[in-house]
Backbone as a chain_set.jsonl record, in Angstrom:
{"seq": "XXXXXXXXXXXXXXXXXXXXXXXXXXXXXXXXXXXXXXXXXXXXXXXXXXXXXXXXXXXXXXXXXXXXXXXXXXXXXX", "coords": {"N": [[150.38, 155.788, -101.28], [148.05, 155.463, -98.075], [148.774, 157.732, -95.458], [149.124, 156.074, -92.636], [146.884, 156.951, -89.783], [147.878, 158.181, -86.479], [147.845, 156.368, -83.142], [145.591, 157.83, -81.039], [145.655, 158.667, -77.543], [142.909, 158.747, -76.184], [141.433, 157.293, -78.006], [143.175, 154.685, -77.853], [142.773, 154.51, -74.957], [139.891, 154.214, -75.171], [139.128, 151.507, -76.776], [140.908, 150.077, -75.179], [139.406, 149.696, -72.728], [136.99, 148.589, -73.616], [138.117, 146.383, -74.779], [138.194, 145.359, -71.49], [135.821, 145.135, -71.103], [134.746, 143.138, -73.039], [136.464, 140.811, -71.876], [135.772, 140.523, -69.188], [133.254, 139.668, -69.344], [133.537, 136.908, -69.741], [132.337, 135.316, -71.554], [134.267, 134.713, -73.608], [136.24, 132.563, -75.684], [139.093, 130.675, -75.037], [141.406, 130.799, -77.022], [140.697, 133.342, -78.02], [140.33, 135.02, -75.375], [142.984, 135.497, -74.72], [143.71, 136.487, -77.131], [142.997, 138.663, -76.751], [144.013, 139.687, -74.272], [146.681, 140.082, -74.798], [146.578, 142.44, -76.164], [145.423, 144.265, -74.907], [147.313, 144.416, -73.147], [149.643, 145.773, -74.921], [148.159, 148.025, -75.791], [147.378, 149.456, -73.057], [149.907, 149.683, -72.276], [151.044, 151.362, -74.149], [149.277, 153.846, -73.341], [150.352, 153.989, -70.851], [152.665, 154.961, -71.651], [152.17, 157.103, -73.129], [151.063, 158.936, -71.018], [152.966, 159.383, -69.356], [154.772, 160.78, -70.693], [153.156, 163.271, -71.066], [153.228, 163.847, -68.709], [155.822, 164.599, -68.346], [155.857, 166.547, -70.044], [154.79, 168.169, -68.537], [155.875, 168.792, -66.405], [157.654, 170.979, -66.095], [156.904, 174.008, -66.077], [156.136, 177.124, -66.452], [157.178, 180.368, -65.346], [156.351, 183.49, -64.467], [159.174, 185.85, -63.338], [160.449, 187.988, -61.359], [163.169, 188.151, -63.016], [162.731, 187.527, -64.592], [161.952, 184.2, -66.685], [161.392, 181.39, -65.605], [161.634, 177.878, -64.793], [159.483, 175.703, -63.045], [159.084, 172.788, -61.162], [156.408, 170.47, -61.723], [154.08, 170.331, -59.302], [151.569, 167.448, -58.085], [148.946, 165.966, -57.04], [149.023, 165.145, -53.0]], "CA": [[149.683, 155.07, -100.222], [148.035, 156.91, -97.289], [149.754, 157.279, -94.014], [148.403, 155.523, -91.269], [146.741, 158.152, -88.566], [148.429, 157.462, -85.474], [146.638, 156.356, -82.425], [145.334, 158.981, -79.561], [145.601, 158.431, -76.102], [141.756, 159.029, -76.047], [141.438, 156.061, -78.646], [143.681, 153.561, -77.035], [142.034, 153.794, -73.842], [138.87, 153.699, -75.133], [139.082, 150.011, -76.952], [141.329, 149.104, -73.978], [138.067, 149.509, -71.725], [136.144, 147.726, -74.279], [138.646, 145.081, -74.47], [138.054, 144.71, -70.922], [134.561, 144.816, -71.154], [135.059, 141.779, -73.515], [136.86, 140.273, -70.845], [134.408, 140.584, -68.044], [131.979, 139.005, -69.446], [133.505, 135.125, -69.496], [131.955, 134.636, -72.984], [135.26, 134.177, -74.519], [136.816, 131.187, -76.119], [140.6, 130.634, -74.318], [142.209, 131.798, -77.546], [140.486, 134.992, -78.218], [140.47, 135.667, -74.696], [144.623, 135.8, -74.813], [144.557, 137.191, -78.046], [142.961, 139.813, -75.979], [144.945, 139.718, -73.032], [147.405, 140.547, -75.318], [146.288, 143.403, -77.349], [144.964, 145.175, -74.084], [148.718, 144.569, -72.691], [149.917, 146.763, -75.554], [147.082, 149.317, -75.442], [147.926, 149.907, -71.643], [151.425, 150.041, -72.146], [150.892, 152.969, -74.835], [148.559, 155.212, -72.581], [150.784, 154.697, -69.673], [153.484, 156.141, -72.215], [151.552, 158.419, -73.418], [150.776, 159.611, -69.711], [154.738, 159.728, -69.444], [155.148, 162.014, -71.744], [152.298, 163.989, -70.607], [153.961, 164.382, -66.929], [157.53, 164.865, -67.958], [156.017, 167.859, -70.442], [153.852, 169.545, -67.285], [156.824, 169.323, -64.925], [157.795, 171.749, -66.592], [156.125, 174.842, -66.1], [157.061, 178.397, -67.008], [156.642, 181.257, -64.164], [157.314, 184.923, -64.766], [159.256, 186.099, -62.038], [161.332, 189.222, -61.339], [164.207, 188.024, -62.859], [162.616, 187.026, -66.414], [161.345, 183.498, -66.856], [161.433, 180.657, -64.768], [160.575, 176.534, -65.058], [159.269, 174.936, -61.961], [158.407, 171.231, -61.514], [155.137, 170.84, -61.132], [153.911, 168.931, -58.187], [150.452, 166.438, -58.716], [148.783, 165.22, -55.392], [149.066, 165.286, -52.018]], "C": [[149.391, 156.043, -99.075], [148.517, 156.016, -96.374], [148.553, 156.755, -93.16], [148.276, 156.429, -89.888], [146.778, 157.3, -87.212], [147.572, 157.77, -84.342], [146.746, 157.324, -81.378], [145.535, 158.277, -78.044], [144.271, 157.682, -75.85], [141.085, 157.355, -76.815], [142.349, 154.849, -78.026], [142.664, 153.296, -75.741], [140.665, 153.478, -74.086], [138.644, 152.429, -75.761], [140.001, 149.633, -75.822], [140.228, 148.827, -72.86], [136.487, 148.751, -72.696], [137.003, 146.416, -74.553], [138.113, 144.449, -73.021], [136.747, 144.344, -69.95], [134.406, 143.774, -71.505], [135.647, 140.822, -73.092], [136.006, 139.887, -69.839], [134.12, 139.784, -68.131], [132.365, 137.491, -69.795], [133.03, 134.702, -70.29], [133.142, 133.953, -73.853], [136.032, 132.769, -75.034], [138.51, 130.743, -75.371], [141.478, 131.073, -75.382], [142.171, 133.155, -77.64], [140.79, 136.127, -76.765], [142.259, 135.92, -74.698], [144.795, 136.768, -75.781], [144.069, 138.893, -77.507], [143.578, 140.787, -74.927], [146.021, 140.539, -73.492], [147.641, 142.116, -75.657], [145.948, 144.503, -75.996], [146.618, 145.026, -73.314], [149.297, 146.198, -73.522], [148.967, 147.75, -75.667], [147.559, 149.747, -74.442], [149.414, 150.441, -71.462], [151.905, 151.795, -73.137], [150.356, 153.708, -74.289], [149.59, 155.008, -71.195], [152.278, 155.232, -70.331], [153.406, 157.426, -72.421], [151.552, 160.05, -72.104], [151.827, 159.874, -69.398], [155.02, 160.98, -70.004], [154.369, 163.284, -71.347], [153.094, 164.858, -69.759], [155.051, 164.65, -67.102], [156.979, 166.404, -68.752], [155.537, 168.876, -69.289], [154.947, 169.502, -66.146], [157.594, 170.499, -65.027], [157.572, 173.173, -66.632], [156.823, 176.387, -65.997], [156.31, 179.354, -65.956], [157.213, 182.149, -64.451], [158.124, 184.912, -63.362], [160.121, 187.821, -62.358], [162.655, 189.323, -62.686], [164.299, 187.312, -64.565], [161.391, 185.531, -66.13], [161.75, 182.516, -66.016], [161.029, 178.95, -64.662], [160.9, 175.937, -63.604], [158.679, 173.914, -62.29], [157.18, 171.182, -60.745], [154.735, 169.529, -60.165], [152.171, 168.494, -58.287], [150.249, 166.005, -57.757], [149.387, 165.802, -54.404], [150.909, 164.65, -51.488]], "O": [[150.02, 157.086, -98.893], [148.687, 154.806, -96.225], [147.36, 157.06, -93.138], [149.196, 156.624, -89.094], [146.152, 156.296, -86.872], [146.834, 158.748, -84.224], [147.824, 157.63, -80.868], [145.453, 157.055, -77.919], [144.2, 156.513, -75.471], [140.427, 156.518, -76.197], [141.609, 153.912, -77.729], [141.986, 152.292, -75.522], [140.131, 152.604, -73.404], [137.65, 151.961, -75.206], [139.702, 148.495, -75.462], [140.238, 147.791, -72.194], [135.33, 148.55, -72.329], [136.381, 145.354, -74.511], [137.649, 143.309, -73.037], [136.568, 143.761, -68.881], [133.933, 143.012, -70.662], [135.538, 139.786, -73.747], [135.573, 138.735, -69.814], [134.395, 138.87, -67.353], [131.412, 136.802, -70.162], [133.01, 133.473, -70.22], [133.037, 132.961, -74.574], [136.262, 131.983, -74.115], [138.542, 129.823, -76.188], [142.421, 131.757, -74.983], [143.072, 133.976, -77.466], [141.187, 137.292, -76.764], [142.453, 137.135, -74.648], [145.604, 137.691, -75.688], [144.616, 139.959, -77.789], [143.632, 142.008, -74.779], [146.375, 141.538, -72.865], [148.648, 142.792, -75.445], [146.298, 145.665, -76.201], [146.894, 146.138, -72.862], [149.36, 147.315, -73.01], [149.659, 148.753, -75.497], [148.382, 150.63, -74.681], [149.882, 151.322, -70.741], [152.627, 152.768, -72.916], [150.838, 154.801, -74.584], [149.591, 155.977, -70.436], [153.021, 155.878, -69.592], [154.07, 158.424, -72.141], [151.802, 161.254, -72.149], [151.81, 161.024, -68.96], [155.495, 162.013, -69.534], [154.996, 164.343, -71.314], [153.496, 166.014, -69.893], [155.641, 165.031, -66.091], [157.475, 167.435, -68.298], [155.837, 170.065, -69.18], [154.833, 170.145, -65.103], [158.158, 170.974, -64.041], [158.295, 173.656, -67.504], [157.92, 176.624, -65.491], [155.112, 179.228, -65.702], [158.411, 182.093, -64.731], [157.834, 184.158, -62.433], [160.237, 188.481, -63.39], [162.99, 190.393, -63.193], [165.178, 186.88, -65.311], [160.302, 185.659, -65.57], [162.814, 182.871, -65.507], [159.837, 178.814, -64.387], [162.0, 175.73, -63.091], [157.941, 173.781, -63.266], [156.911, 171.615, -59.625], [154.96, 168.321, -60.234], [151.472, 169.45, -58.624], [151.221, 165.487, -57.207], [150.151, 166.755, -54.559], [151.265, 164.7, -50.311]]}, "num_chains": 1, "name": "protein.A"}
């Protein structure tokens, strides 16, 4: 059986912004819209994992220095 290719970041968010395109627009029936509600819950909740993971690997950051190698946390914003 083949494996199931696991989802991207890039792919989640992009049907989560078409979920809530499909939202928007007030066409929906009251189930589908939930079963949407839903499904864009879990989408969101995986890219702001994803984005977790992201930020804990870049805090990370490797700096030569005198003294050999070095990991500083990296700072993001103001």
């Amino acid at each position: 059986m083949a494996r199931k290719k696991e989802m991207t970041f890039e792919d989640a968010l992009g049907e989560l912004e078409h979920i809530v395109s499909e939202i928007e627009t007030g066409d929906l029936p009251l189930a589908d819209l939930m079963a949407k509600y839903s499904e864009g819950i879990k989408l969101s909740d995986f890219c702001m994992k994803s984005l977790k993971r992201a930020e804990e690997t870049m805090d990370l950051l490797v700096k030569e220095s005198a003294s050999g190698v070095v990991e500083e946390e990296l700072q993001i914003g103001g």
